[in-house]
VEXBA-280050 format. One record per atom (N, C-alpha, C, O): residue number from 1; residue in one letter; atom name; x, y, z. Coordinates in steps of 0.2 Angstrom, whole numbers, always signed. Atoms other than C-alpha are relative to their C-alpha. Layout:
// residues N
+-----+---------+-------+-------+-------+-------+
! num ! residuo ! atomo !     u !     v !     w !
+-----+---------+-------+-------+-------+-------+
! NUM !       A !    CA !     X !     Y !     Z !
...
+-----+---------+-------+-------+-------+-------+
//
This chain:
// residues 120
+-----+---------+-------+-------+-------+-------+
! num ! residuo ! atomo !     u !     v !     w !
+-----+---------+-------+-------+-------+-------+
!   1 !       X !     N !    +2 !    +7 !    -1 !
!   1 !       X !    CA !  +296 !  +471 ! +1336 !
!   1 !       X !     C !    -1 !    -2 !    +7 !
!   1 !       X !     O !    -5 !    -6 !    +9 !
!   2 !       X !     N !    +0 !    +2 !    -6 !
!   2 !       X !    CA !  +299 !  +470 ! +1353 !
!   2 !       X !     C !    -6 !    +3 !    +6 !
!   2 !       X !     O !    -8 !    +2 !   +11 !
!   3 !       X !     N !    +5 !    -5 !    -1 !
!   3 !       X !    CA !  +287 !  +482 ! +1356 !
!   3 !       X !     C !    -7 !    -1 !    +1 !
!   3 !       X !     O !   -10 !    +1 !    +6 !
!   4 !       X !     N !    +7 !    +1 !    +1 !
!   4 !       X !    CA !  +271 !  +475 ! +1349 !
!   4 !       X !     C !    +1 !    -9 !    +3 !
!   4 !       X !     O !    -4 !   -13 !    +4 !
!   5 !       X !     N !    -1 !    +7 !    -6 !
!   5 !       X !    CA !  +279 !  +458 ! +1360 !
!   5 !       X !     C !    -5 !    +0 !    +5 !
!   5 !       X !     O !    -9 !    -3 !    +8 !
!   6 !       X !     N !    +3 !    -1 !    -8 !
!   6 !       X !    CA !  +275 !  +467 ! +1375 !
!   6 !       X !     C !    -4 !    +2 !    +2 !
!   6 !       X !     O !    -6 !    +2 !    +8 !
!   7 !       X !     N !    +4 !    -1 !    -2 !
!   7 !       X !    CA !  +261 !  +474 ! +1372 !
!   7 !       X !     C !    -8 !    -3 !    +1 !
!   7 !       X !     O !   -12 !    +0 !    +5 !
!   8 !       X !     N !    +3 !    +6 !    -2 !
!   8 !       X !    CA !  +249 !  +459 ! +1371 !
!   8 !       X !     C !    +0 !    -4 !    +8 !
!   8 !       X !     O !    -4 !    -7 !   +11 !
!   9 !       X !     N !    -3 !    +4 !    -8 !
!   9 !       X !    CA !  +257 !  +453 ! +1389 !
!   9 !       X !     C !    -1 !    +4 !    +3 !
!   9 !       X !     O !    -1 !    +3 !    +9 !
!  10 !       X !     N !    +2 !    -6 !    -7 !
!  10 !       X !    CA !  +253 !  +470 ! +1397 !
!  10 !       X !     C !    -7 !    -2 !    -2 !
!  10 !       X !     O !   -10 !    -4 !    +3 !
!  11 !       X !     N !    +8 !    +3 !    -1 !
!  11 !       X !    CA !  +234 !  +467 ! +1390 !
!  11 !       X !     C !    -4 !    -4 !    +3 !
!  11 !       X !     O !    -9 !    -3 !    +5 !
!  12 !       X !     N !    +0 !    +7 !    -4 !
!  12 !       X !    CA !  +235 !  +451 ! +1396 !
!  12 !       X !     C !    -1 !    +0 !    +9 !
!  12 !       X !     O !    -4 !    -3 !   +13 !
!  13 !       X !     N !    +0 !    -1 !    -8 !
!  13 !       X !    CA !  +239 !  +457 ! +1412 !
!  13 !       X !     C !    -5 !    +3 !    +2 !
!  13 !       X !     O !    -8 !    +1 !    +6 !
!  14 !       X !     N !    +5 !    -5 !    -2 !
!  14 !       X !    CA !  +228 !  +471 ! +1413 !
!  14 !       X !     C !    -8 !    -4 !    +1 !
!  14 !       X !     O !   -12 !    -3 !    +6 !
!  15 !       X !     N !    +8 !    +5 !    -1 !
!  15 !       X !    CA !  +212 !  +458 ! +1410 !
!  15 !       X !     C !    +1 !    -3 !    +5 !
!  15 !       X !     O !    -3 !    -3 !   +10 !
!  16 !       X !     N !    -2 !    +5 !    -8 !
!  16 !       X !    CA !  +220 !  +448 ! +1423 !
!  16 !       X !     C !    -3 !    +3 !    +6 !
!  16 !       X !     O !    -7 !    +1 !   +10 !
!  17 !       X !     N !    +3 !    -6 !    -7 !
!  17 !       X !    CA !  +217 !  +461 ! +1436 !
!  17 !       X !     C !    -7 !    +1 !    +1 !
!  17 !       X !     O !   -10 !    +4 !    +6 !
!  18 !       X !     N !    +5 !    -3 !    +2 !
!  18 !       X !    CA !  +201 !  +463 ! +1431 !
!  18 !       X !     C !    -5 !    -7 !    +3 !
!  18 !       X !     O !   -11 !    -7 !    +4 !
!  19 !       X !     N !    +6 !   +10 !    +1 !
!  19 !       X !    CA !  +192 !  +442 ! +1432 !
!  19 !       X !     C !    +8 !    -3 !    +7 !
!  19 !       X !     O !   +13 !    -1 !    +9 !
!  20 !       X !     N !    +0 !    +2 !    -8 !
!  20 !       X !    CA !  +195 !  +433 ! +1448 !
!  20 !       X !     C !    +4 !    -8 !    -7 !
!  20 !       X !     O !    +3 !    -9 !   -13 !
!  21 !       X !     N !    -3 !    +8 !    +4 !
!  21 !       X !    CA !  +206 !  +414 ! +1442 !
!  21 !       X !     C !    -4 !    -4 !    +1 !
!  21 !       X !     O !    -9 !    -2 !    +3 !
!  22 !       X !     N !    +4 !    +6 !    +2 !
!  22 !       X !    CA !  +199 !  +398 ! +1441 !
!  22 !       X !     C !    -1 !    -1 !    +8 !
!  22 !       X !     O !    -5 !    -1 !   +12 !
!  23 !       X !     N !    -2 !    +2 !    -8 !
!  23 !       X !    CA !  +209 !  +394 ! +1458 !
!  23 !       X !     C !    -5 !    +5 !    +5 !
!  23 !       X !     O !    -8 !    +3 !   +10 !
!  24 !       X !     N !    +3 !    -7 !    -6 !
!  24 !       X !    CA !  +201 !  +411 ! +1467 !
!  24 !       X !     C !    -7 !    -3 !    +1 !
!  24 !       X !     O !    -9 !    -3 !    +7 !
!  25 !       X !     N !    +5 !    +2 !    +1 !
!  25 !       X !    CA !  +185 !  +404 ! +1461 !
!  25 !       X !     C !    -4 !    -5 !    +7 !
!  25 !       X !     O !    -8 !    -5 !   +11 !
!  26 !       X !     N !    -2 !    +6 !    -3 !
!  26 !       X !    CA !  +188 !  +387 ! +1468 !
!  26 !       X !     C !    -1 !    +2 !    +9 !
!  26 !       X !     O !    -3 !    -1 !   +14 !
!  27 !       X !     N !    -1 !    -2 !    -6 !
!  27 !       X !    CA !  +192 !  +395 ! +1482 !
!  27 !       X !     C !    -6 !    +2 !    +6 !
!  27 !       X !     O !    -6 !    +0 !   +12 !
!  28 !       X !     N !    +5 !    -4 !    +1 !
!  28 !       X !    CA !  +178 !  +406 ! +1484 !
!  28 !       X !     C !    -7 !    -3 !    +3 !
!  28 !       X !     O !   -10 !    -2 !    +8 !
!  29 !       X !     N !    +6 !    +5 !    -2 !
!  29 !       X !    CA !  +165 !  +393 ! +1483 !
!  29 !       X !     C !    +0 !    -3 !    +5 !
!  29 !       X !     O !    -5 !    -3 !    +9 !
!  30 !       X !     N !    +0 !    +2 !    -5 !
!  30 !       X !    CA !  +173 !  +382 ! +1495 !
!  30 !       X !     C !    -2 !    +2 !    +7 !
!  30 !       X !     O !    -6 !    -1 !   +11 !
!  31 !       X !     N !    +2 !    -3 !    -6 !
!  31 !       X !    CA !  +172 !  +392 ! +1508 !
!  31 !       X !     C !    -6 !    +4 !    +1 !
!  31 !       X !     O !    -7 !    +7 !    +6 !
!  32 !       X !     N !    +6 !    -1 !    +0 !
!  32 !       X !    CA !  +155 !  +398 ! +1503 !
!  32 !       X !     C !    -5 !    -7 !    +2 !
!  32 !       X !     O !   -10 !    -7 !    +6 !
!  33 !       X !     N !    +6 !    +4 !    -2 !
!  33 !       X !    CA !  +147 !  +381 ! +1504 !
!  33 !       X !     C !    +4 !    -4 !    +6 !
!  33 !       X !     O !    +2 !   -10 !    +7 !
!  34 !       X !     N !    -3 !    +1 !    -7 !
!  34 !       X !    CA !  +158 !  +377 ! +1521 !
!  34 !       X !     C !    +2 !    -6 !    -3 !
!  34 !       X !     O !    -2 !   -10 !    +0 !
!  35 !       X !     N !    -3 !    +5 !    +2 !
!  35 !       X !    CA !  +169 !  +363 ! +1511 !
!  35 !       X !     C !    +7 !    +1 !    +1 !
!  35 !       X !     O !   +10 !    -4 !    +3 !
!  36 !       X !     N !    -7 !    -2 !    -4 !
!  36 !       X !    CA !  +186 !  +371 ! +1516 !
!  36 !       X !     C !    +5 !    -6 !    -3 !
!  36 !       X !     O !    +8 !   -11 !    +0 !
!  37 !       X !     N !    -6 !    +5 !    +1 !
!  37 !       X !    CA !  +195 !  +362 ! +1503 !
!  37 !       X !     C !    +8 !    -1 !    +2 !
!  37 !       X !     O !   +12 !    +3 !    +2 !
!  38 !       X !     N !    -7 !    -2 !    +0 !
!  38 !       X !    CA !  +212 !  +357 ! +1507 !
!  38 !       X !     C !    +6 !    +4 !    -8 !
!  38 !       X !     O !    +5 !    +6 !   -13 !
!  39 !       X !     N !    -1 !    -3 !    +6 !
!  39 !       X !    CA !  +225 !  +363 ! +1497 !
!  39 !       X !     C !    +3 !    -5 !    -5 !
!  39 !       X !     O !    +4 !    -3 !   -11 !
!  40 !       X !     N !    -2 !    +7 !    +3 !
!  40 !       X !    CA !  +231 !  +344 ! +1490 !
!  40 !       X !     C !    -8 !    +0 !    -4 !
!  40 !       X !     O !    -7 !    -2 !    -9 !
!  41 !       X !     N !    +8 !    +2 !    +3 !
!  41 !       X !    CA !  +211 !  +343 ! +1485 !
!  41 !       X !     C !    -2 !    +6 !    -6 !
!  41 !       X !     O !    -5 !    +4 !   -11 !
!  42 !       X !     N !    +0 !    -5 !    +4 !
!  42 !       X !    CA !  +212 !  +361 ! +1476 !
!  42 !       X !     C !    +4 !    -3 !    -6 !
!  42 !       X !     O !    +1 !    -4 !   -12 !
!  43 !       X !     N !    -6 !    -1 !    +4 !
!  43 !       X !    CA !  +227 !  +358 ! +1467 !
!  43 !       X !     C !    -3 !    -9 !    -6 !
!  43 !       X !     O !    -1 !   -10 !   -12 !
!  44 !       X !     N !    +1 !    +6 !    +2 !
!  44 !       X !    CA !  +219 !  +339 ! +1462 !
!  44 !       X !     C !    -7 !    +6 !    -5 !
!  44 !       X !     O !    -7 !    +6 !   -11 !
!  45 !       X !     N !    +8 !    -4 !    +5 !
!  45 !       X !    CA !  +201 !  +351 ! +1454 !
!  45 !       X !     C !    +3 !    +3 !    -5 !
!  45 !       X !     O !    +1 !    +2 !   -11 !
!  46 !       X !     N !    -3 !    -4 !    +3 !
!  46 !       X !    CA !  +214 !  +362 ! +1447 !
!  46 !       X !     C !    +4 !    -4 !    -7 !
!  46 !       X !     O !    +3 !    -2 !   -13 !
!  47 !       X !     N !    -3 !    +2 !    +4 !
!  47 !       X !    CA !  +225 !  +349 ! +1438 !
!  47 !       X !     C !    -6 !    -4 !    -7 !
!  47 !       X !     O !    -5 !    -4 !   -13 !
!  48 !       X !     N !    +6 !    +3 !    +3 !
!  48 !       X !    CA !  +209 !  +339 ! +1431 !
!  48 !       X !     C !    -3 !    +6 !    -3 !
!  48 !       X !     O !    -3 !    +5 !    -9 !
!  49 !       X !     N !    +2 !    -7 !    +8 !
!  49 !       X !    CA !  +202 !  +357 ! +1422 !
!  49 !       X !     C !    +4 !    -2 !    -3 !
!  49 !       X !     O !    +4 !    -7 !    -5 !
!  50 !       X !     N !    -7 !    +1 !    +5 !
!  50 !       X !    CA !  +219 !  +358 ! +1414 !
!  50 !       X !     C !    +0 !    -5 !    -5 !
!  50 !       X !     O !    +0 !    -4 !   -11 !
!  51 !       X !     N !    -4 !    +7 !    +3 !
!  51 !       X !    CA !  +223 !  +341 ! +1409 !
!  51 !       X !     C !    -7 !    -1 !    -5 !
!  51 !       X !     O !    -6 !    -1 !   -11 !
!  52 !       X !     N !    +4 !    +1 !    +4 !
!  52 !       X !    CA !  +204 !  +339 ! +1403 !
!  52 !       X !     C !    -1 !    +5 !    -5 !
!  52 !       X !     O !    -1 !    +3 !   -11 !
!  53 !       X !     N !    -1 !    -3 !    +6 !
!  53 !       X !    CA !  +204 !  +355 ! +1394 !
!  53 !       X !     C !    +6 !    +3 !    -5 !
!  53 !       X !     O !    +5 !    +7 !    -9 !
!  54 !       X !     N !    -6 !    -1 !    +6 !
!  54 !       X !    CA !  +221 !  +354 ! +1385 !
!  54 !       X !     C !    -4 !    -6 !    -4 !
!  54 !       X !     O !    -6 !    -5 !   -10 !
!  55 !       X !     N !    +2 !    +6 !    +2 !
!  55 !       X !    CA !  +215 !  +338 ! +1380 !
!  55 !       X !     C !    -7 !    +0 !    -6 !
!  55 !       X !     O !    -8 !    -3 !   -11 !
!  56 !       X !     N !    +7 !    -2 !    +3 !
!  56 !       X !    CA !  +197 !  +344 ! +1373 !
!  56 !       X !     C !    +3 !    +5 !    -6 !
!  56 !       X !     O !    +2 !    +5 !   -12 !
!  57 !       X !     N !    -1 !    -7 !    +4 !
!  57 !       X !    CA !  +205 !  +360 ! +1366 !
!  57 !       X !     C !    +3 !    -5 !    -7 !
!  57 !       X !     O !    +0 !    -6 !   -12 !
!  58 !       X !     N !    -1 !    +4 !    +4 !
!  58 !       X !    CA !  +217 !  +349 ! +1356 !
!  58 !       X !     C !    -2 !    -4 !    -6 !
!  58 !       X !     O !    +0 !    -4 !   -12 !
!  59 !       X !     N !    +3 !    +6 !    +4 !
!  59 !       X !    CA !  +205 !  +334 ! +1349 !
!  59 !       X !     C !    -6 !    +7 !    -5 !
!  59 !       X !     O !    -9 !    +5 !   -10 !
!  60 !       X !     N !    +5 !    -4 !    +5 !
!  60 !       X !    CA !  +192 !  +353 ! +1343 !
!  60 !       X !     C !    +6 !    +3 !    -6 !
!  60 !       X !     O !    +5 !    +4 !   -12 !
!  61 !       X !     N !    -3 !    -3 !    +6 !
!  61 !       X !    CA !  +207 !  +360 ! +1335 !
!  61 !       X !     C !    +3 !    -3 !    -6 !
!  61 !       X !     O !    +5 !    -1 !   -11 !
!  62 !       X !     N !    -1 !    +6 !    +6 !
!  62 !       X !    CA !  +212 !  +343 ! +1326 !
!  62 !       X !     C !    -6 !    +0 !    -6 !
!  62 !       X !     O !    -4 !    +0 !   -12 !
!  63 !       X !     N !    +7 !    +3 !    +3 !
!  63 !       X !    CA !  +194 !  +340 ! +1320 !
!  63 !       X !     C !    +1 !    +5 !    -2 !
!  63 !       X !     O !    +3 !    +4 !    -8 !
!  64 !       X !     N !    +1 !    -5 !    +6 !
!  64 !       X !    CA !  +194 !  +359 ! +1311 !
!  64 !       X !     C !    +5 !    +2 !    -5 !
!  64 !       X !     O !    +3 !    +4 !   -10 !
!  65 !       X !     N !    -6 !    +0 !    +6 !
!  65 !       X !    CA !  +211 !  +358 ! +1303 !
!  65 !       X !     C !    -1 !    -7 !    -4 !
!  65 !       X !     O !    +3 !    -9 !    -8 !
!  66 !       X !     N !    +0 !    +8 !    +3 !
!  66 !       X !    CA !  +205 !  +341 ! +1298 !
!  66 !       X !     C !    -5 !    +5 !    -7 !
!  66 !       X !     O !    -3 !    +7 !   -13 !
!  67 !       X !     N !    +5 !    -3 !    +3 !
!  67 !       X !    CA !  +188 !  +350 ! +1289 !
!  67 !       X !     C !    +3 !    +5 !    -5 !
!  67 !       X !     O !    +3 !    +4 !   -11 !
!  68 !       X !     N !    -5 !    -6 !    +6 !
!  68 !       X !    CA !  +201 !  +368 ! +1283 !
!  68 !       X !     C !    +3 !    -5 !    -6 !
!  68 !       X !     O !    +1 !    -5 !   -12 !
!  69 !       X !     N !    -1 !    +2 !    +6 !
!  69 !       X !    CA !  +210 !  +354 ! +1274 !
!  69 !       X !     C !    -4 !    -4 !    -5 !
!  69 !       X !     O !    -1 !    -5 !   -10 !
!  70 !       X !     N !    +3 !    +1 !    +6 !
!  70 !       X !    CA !  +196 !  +345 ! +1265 !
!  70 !       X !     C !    -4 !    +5 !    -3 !
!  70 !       X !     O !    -6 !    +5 !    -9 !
!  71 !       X !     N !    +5 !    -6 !    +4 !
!  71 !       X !    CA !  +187 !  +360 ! +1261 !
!  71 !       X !     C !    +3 !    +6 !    -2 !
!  71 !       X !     O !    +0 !   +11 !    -2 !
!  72 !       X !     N !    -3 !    -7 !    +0 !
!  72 !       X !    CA !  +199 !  +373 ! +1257 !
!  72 !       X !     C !    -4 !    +8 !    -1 !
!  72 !       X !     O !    -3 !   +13 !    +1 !
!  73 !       X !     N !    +4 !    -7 !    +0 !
!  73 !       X !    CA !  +187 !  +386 ! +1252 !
!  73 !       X !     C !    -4 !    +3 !    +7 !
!  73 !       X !     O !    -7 !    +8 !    +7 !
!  74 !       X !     N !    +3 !    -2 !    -6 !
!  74 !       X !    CA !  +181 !  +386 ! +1269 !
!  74 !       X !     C !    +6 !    +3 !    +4 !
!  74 !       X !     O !    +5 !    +8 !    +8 !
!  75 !       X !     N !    -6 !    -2 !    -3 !
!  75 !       X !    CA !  +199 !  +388 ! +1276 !
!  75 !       X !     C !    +2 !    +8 !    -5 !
!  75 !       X !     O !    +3 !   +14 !    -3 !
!  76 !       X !     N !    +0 !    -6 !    +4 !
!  76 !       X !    CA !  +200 !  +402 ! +1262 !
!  76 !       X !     C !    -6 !    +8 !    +5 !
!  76 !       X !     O !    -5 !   +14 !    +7 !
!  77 !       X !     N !    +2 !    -7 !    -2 !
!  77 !       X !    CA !  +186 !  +412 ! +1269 !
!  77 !       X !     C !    -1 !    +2 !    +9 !
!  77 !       X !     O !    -4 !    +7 !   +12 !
!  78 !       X !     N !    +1 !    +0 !   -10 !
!  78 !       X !    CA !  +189 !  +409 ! +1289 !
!  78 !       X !     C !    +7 !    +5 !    -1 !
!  78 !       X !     O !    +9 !    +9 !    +4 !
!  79 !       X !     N !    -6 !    -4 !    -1 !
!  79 !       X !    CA !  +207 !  +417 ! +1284 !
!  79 !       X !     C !    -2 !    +8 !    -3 !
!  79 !       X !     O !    +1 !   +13 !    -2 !
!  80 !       X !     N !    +2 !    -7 !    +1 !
!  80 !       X !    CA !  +198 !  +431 ! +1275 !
!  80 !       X !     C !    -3 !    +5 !    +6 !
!  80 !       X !     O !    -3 !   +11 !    +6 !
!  81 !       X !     N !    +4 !    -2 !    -4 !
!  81 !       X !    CA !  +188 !  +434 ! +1289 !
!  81 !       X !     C !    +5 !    +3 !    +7 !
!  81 !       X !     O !    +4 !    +8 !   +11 !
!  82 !       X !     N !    -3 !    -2 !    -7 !
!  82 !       X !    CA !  +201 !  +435 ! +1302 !
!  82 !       X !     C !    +4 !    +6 !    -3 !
!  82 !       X !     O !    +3 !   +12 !    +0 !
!  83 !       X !     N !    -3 !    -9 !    +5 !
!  83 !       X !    CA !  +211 !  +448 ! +1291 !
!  83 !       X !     C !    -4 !    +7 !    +2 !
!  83 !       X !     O !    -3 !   +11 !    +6 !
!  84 !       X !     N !    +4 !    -2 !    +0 !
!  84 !       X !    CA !  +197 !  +456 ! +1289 !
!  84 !       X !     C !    -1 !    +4 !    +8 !
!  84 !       X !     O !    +0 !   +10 !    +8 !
!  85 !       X !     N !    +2 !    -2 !    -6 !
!  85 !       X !    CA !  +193 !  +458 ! +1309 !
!  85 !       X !     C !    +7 !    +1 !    +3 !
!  85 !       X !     O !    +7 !    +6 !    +7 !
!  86 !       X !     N !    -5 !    +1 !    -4 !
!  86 !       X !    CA !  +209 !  +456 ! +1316 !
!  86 !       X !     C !    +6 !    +4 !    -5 !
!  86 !       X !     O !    +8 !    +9 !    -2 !
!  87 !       X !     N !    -6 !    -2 !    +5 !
!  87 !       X !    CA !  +223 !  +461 ! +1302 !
!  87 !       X !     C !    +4 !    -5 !    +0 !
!  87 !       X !     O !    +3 !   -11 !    +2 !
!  88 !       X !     N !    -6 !    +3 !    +1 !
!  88 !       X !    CA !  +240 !  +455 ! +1300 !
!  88 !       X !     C !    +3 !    -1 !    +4 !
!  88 !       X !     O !    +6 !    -6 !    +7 !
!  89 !       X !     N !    -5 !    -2 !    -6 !
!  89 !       X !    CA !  +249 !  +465 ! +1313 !
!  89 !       X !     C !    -1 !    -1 !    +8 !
!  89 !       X !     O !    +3 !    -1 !   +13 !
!  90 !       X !     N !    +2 !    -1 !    -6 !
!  90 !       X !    CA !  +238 !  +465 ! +1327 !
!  90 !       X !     C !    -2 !    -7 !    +4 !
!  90 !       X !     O !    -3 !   -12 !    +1 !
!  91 !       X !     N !    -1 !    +7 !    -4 !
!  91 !       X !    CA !  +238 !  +451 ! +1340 !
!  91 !       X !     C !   -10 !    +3 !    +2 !
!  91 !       X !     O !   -13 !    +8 !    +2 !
!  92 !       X !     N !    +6 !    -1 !    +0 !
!  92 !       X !    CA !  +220 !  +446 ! +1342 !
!  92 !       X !     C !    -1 !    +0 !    +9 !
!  92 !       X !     O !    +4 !    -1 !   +13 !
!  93 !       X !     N !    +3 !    -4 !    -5 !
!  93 !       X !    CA !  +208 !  +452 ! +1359 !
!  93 !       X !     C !    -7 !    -3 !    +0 !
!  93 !       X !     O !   -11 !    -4 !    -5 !
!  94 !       X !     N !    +6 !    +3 !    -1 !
!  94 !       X !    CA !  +194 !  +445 ! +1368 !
!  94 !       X !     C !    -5 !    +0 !    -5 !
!  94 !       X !     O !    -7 !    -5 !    -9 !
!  95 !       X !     N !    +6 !    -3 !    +4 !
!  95 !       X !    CA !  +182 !  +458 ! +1359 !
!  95 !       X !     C !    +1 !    -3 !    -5 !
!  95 !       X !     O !    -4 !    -5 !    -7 !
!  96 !       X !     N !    +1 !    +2 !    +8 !
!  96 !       X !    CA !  +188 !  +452 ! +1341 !
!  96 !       X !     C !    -5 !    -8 !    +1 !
!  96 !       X !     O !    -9 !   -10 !    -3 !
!  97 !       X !     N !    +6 !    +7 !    +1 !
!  97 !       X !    CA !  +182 !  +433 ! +1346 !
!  97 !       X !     C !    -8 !    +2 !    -1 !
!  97 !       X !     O !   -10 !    +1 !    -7 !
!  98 !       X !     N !    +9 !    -1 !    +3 !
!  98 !       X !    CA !  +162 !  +439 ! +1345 !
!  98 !       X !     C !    -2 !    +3 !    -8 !
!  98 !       X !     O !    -7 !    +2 !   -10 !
!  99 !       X !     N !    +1 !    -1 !    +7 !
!  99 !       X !    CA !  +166 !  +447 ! +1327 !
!  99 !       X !     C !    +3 !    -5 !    -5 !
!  99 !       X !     O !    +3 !    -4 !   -11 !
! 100 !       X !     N !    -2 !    +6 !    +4 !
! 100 !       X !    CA !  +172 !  +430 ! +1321 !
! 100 !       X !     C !    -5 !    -4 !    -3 !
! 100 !       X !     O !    -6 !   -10 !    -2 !
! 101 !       X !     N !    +9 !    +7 !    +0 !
! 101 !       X !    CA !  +154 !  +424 ! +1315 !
! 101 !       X !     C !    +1 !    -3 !    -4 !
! 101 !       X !     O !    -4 !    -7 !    -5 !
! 102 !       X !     N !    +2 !    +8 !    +5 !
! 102 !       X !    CA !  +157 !  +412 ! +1299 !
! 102 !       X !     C !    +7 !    -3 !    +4 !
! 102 !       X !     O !    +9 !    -8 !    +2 !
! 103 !       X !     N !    -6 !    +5 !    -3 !
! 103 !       X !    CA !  +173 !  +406 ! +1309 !
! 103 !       X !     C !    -6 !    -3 !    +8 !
! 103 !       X !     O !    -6 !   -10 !    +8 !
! 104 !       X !     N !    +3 !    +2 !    -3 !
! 104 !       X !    CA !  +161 !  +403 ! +1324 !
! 104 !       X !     C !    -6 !    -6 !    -3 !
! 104 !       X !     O !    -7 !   -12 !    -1 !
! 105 !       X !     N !    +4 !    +4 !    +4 !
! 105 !       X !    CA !  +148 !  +396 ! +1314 !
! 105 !       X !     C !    +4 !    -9 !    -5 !
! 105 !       X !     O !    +2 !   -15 !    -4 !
! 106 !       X !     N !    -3 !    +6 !    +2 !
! 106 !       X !    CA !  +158 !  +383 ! +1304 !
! 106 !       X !     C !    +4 !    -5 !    +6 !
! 106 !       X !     O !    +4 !   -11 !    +5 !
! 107 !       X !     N !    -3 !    +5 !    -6 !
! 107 !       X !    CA !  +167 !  +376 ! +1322 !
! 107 !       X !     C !    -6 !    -3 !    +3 !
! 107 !       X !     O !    -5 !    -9 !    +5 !
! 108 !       X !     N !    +3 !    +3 !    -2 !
! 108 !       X !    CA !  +150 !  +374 ! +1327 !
! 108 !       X !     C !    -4 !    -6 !    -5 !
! 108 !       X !     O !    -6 !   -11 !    -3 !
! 109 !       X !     N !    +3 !    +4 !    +4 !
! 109 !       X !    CA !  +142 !  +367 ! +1312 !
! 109 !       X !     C !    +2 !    -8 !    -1 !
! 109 !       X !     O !    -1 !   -13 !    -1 !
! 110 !       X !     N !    -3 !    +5 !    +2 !
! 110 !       X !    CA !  +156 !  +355 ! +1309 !
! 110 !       X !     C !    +2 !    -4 !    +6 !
! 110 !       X !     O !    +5 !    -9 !    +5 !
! 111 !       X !     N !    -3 !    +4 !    -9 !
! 111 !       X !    CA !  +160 !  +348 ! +1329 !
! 111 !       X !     C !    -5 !    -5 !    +0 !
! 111 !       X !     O !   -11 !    -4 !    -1 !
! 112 !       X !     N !    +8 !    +4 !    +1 !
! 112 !       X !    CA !  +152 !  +333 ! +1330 !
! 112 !       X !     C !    -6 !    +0 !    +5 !
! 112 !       X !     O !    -5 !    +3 !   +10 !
! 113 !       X !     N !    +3 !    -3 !    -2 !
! 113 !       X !    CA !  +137 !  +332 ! +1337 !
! 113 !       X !     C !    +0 !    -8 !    +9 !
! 113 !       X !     O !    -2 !   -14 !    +8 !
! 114 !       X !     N !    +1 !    +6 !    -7 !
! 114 !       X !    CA !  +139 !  +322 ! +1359 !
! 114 !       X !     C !    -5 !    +2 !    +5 !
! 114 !       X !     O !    -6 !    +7 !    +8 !
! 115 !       X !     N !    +6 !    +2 !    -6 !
! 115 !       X !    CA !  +125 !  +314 ! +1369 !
! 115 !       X !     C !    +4 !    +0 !    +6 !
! 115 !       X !     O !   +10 !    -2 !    +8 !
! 116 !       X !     N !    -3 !    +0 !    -6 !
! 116 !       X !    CA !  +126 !  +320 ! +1385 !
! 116 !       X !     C !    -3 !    -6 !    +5 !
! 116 !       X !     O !    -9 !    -8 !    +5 !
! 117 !       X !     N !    +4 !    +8 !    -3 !
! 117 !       X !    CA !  +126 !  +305 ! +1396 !
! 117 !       X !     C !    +2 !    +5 !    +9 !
! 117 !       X !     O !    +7 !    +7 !   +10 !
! 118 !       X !     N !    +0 !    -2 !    -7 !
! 118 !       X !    CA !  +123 !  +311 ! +1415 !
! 118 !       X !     C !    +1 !    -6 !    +5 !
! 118 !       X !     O !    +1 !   -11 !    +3 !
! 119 !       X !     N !    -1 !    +2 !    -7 !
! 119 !       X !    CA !  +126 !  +304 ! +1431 !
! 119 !       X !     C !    -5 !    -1 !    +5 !
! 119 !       X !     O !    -8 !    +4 !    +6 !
! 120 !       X !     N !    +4 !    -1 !    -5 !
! 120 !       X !    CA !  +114 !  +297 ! +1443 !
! 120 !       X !     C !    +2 !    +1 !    +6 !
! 120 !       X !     O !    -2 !    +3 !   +11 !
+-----+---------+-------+-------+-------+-------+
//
């Protein structure tokens, strides 16, 4: 057990090494478009993705457990699907996300549909 713990967290890392952080990003740009963020101004960009996307991820994954329980036969065959692609035992991996196409398809279908309102 301890075993199949740690090997998700070593893959984890390995991808890690591999893609640059959000921060590095941040960083990156800054000093590409001679903005020289401070490090009080990063950590303010940084907090704001976070907070907006826990917040976003939460209210998409409310609204599909809301959908799995009026529809169960859709929660039925999203759970076949993951079986399916992923199994029982295996911790899922980037690559399985793009093999998930009626779990893809149903998140999209069912999100509701927002006008993007711009900024002048």
């Amino acid at each position: 057990m301890e075993d199949h713990q740690k090997e998700p967290r070593k893959v984890y890392e390995e991808d890690c090494i591999k893609r640059k952080t959000f921060l590095e990003h941040l960083i990156e740009l800054s000093e590409k478009v001679g903005a020289n963020f401070t490090d009080k101004e990063l950590r303010e960009e940084v907090d704001t993705f976070m907070v907006a996307g826990s917040d976003t991820t939460a209210i998409t994954d409310s609204f599909i457990f809301i959908i799995f329980g009026i529809f169960p036969e859709i929660q039925d065959q999203v759970y076949k699907e993951v079986m399916d692609v992923i199994g029982p035992e295996k911790a899922i991996e980037w690559s399985d996300l793009g093999k998930l196409v009626y779990l893809d398809r149903i998140i999209t279908l069912f999100l509701p549909v927002v006008k993007f309102h711009f900024r002048s």
